[in-house]
C-alpha positions in Angstrom: -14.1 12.1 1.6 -16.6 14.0 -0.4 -20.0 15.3 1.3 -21.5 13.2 -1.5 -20.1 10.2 -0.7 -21.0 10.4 3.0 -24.6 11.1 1.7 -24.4 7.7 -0.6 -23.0 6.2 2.4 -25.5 7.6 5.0 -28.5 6.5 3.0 -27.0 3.0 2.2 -26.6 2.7 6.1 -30.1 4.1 6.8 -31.6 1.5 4.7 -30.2 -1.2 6.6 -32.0 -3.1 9.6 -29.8 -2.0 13.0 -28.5 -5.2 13.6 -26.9 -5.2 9.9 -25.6 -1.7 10.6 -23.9 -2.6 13.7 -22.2 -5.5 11.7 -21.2 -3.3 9.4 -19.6 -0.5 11.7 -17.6 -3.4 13.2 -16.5 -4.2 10.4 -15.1 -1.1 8.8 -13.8 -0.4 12.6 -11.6 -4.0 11.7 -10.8 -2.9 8.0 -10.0 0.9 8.9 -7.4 -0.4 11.8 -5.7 -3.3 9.2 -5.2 -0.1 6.8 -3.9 1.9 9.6 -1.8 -1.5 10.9 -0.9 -1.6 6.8 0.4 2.1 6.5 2.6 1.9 9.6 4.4 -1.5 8.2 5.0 0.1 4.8 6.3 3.4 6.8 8.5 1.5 9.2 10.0 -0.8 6.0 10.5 2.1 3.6 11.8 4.0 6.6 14.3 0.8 7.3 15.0 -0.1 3.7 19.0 0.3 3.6 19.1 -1.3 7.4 17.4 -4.5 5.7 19.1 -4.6 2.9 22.5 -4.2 4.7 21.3 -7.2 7.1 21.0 -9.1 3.9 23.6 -8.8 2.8 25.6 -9.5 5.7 23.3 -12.9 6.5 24.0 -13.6 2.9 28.2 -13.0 3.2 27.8 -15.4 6.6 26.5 -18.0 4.8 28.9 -18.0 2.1 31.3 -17.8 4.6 30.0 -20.9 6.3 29.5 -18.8 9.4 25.5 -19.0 9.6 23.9 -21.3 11.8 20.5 -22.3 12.1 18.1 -20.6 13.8 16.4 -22.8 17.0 12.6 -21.7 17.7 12.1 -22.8 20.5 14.8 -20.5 21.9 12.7 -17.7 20.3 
């Protein structure tokens, strides 16, 4: 991030009462980790990509075959 943009971001914060600040901090704490949480998913599925689509495919011959069976939750 650019200096200015921590100095836009700085004096936005400044000008907000310390209770709003803290609200905000929490909030881009929250936002920041979903990225993060966002970044590994897309790392793990790109990294996975022919696994899944091999799994697929193989779920999808089952069927056909008449070989699938339902999945129970409860057993999950």
């Amino acid at each position: 991030m650019s200096s200015e943009n921590i100095a836009t971001i700085t004096k936005i914060m400044e000008s907000l009462p310390d209770s709003t600040q803290e609200k905000v901090i929490e909030y881009l704490r929250e936002y920041l980790a979903t990225l993060q949480e966002e970044k590994e998913w897309d790392y793990l599925v790109n990294k996975n990509q022919n696994k899944l689509i091999d799994f697929a495919r193989k779920a999808k011959q089952e069927m056909l075959e008449g070989k699938a069976q339902l999945m129970d939750y409860e057993q999950l």
